[in-house]
C-alpha positions in Angstrom: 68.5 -20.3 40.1 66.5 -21.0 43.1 64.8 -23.9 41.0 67.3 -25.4 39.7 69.1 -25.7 42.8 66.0 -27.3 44.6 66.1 -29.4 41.8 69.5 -30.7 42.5 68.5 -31.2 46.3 65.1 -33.2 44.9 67.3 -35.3 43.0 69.9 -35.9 46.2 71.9 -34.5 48.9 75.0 -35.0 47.5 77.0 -32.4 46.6 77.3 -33.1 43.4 73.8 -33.0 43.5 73.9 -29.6 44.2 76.1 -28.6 41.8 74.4 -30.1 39.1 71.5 -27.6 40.0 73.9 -24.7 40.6 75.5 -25.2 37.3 72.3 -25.1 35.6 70.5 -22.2 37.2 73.9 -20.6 36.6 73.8 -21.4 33.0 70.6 -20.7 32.4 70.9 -17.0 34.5 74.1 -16.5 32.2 72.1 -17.7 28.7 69.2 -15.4 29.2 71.2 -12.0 30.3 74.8 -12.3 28.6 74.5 -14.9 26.0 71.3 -15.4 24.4 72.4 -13.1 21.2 75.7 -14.3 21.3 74.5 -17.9 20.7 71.4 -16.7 18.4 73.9 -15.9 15.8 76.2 -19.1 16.2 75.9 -21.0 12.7 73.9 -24.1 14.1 76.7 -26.3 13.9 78.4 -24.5 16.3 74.9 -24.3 17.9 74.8 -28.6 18.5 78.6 -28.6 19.9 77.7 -26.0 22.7 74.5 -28.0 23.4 76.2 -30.7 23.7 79.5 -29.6 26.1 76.8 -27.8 27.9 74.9 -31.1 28.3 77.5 -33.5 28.8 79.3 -31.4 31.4 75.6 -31.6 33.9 75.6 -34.9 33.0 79.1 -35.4 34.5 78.4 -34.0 37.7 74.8 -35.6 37.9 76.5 -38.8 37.6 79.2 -38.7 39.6 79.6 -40.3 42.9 80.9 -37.1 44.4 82.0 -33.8 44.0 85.5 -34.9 43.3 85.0 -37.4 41.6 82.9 -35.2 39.2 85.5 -32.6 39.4 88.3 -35.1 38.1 86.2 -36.0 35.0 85.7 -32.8 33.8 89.2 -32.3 34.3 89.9 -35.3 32.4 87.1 -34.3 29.9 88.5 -30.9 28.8 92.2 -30.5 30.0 93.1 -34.2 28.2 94.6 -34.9 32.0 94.9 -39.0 32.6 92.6 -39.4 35.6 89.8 -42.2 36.4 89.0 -43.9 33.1 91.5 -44.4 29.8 90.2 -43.1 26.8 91.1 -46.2 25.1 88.7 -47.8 27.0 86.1 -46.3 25.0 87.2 -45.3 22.0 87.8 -48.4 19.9 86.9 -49.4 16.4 83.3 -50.3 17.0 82.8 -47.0 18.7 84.5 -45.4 15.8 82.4 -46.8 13.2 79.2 -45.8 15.1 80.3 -42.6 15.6 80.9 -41.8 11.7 77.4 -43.7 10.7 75.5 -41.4 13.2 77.2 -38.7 11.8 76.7 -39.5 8.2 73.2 -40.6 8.9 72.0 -37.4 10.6 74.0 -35.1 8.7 75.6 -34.4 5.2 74.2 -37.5 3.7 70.5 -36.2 4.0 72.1 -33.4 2.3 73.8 -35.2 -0.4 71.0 -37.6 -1.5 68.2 -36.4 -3.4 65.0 -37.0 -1.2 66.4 -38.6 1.3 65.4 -36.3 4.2 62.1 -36.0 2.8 62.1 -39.9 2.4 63.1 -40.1 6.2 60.5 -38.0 7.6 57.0 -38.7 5.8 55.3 -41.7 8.0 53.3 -42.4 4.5 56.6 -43.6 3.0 58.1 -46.3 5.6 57.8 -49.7 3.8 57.5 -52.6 5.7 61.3 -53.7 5.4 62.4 -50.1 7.1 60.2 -50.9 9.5 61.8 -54.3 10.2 64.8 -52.9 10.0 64.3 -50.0 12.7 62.5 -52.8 14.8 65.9 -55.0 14.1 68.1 -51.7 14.9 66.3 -51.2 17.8 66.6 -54.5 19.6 70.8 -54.7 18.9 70.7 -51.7 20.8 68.9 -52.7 24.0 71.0 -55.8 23.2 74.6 -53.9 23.2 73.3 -51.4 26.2 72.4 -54.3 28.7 75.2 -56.6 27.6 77.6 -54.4 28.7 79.1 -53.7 32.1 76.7 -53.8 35.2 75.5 -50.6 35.9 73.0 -49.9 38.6 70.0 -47.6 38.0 71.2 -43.6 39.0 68.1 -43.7 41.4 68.9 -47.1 44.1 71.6 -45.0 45.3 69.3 -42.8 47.9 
């Protein structure tokens, strides 16, 4: 606990900050004496969706700009409540169809084609077009991340 909180006072001396470490020492206190077996037999489906809330929800109050603010996404986040942002705003087609490919991609179709996982994962294998085509994939998504909205680096704010 102590670590993580010093952590969150390394990182700033914002209270959200804090929280951020508090929330983790917490979690982490809570995972090793009252959860571990609990989440040890989670099938690992399950397993990725806890990771994730877990994640996303430090994430949300590393980010914020305050406490409050923080506070008010998370609400927004999990209760559904209308707050800062509209989830319209990011859930649109585009989105959509990334969301499904990912999903597909890393999931039941590595399951459903022969070889494919196998195909995915030996470095012997990757032709030369793959390779273009992760080098393409690659630069359309530096492309898409730094054409979108201005968004200062986390770290000028101190």
């Amino acid at each position: 606990m102590a670590v993580f909180l010093c952590t969150g006072f390394w990182h700033g001396a914002g209270l959200s900050f804090i929280a951020w470490g508090l929330y983790y020492g917490a979690l982490q206190a809570a995972e090793r004496l009252f959860l571990k077996k609990g989440l040890e037999r989670l099938p690992a489906v399950l397993s990725y969706v806890y990771m994730g809330i877990v994640t996303v929800t430090g994430w949300t109050l590393f980010r914020a700009d305050s406490l409050t603010r923080g506070v008010t996404l998370l609400k927004q986040m999990f209760l559904l409540n209308p707050g800062i942002y509209d989830v319209s705003m990011y859930v649109t087609r585009k989105t959509t169809a990334y969301l499904i490919a990912g999903f597909l991609l890393c999931g039941p179709l590595q399951r459903l084609i022969p070889g494919l996982k196998e195909h995915m994962y030996c470095e012997d294998s990757i032709s030369l077009a793959e390779s273009l085509l992760l080098i393409l994939l690659f630069a359309y998504c530096i492309a898409m991340a730094v054409g979108s909205t201005y968004n200062p680096f986390i770290y000028f704010r101190f």
